[in-house]
Backbone as CSV, one residue per row, in Angstrom:
resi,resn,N_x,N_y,N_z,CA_x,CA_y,CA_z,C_x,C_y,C_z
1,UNK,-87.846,107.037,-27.814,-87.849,105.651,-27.387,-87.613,104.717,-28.566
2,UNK,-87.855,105.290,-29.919,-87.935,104.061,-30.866,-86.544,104.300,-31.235
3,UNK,-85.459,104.767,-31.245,-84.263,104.911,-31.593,-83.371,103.857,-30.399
4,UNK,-83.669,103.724,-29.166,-83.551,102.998,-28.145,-83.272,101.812,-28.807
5,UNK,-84.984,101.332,-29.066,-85.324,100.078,-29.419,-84.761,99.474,-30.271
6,UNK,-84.652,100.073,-31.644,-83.744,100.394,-32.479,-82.202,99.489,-32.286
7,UNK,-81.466,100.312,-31.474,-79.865,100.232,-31.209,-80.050,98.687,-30.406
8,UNK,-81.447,98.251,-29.639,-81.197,97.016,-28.889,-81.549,95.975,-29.557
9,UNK,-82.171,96.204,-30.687,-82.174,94.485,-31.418,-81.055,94.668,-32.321
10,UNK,-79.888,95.088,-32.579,-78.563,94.558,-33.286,-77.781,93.936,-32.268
11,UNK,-78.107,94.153,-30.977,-77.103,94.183,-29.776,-77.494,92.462,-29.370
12,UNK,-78.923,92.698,-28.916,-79.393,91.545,-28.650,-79.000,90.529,-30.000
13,UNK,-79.199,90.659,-30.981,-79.047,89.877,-32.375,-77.300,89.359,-31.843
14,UNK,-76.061,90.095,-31.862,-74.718,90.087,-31.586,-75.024,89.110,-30.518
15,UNK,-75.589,88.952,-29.197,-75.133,88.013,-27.963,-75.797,86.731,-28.461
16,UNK,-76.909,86.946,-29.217,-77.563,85.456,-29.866,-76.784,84.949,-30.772
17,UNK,-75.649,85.624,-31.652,-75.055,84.780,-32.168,-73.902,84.550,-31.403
18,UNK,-73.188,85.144,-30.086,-71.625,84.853,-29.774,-72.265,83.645,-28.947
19,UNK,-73.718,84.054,-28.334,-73.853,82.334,-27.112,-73.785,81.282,-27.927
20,UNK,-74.703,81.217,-28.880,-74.632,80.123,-30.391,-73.694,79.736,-30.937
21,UNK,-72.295,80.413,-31.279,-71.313,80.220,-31.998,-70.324,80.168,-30.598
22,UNK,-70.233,80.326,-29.552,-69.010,80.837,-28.843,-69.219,79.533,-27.289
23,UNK,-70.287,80.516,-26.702,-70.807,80.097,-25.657,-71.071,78.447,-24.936
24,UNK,-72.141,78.219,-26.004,-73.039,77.203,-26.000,-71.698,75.898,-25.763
25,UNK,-71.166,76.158,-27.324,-69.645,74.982,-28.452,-68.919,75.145,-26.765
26,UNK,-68.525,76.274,-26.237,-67.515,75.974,-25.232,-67.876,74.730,-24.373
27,UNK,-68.675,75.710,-23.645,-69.514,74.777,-22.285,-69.804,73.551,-22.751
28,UNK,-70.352,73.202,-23.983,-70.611,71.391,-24.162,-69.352,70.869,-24.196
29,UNK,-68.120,71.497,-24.838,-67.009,70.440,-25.299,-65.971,70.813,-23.640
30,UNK,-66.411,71.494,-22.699,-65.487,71.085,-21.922,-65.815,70.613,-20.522
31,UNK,-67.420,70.108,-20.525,-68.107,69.905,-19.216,-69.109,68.676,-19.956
32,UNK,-69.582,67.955,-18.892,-70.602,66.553,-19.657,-72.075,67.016,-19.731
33,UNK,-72.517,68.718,-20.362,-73.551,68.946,-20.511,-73.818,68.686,-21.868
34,UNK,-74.805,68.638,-22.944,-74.897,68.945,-24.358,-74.982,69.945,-24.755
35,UNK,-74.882,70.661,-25.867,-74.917,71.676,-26.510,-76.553,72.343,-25.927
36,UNK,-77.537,71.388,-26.860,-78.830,71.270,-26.204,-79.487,71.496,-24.544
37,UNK,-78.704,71.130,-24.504,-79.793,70.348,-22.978,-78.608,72.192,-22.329
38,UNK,-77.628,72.290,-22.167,-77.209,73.881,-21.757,-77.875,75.210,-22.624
39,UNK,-77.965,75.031,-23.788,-79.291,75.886,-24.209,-80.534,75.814,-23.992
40,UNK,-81.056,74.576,-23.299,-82.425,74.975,-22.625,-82.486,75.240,-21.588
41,UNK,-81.096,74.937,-20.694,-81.154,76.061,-19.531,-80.825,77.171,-19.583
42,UNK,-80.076,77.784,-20.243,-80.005,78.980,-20.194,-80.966,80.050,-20.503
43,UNK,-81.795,78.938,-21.374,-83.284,79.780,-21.569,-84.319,79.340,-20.352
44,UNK,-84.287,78.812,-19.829,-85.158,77.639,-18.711,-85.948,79.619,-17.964
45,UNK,-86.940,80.032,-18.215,-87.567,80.953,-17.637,-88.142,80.446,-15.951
46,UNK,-88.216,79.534,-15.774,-88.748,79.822,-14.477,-87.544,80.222,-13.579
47,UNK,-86.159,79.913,-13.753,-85.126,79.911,-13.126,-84.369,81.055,-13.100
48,UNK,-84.881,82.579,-13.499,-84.112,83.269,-14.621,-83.834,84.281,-12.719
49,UNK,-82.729,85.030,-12.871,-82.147,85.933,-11.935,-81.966,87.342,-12.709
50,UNK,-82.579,87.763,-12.662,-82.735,89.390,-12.726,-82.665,89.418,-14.733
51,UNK,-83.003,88.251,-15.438,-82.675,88.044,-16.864,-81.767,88.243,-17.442
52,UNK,-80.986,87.398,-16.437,-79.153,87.248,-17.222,-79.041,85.920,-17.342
53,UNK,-79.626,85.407,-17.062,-79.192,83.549,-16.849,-79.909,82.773,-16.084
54,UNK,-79.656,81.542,-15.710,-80.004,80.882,-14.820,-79.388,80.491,-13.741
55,UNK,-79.663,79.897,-12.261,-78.825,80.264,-11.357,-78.795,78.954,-10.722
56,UNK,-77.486,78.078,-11.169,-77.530,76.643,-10.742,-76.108,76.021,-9.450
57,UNK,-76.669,75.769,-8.576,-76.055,75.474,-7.527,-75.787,74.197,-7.368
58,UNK,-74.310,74.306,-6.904,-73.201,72.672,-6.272,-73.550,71.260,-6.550
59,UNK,-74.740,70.685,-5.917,-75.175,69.465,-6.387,-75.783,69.506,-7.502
60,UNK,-76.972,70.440,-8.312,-77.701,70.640,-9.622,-76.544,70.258,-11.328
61,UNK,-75.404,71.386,-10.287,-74.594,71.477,-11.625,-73.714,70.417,-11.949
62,UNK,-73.636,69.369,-10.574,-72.493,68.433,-10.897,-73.859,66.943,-11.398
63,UNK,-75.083,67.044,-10.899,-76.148,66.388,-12.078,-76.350,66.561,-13.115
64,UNK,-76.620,67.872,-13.494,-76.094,68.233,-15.068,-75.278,68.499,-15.500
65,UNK,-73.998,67.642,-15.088,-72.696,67.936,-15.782,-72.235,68.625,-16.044
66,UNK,-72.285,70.311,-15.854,-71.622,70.841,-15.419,-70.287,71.361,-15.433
67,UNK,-70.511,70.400,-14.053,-69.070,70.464,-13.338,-68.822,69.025,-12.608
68,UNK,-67.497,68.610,-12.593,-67.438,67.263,-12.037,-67.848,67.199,-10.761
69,UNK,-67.309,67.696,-9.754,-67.935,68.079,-8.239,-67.717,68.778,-7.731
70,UNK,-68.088,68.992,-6.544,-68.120,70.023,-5.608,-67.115,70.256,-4.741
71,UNK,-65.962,71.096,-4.442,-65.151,72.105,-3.776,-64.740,73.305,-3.748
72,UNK,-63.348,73.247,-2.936,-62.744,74.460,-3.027,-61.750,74.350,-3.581
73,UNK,-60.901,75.781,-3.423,-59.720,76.142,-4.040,-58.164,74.815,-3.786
74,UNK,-58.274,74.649,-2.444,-57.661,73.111,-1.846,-58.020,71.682,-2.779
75,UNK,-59.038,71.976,-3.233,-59.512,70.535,-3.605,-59.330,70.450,-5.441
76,UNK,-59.288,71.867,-5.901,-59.044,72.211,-7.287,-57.755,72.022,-7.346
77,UNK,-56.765,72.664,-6.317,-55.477,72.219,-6.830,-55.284,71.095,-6.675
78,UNK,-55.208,70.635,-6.118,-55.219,68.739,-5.790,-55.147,68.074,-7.142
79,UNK,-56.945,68.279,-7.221,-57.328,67.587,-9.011,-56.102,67.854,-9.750
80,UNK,-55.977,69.255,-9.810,-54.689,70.057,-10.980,-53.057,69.178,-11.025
81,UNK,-52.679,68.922,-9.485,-51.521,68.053,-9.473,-51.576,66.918,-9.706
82,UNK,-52.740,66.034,-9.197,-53.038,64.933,-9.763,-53.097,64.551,-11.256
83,UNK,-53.293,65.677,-12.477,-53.878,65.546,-13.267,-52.172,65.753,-14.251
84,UNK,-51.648,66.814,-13.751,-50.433,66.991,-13.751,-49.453,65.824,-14.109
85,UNK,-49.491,64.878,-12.836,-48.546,63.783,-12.474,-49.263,62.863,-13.502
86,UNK,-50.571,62.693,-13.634,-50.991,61.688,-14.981,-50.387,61.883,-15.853
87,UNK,-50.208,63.216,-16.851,-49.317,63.548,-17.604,-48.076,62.367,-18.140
88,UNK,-47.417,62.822,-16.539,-45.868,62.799,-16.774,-45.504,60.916,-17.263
């Protein structure tokens, strides 16, 4: 068992630095969450699903910025052409 244990704190050490360096930098610079305030949810323990994450649904995520709002695949492309034609 201690050889186990062993092999899982370099592993665990590796995802603490790619969420920190990778993760975290993404999600703040391309959604209106903070760096912060998405690292305390992702740690947020009362919320946790089988201890992979936290599990935030449609209206929650477009309050915490997130995501701008709520649809589907119809309503994503839309945004996409709209966003498109701003462009041009």
């Amino acid at each position: 068992m201690g050889h186990l244990g062993q092999e899982r704190a370099p592993i665990y050490e590796a995802l603490e630095v790619f969420r920190g360096e990778r993760i975290v930098p993404f999600v703040a610079g391309h959604s209106g969450i903070s760096g912060e305030d998405f690292q305390d949810l992702m740690l947020r323990k009362d919320d946790m699903a089988a201890d992979v994450g936290s599990v935030i649904y449609g209206e929650e995520a477009v309050e915490l910025g997130l995501i701008d709002r709520i649809g589907g695949l119809s309503d994503a492309l839309e945004c996409l052409y709209g966003m498109v034609e701003e462009k041009k």
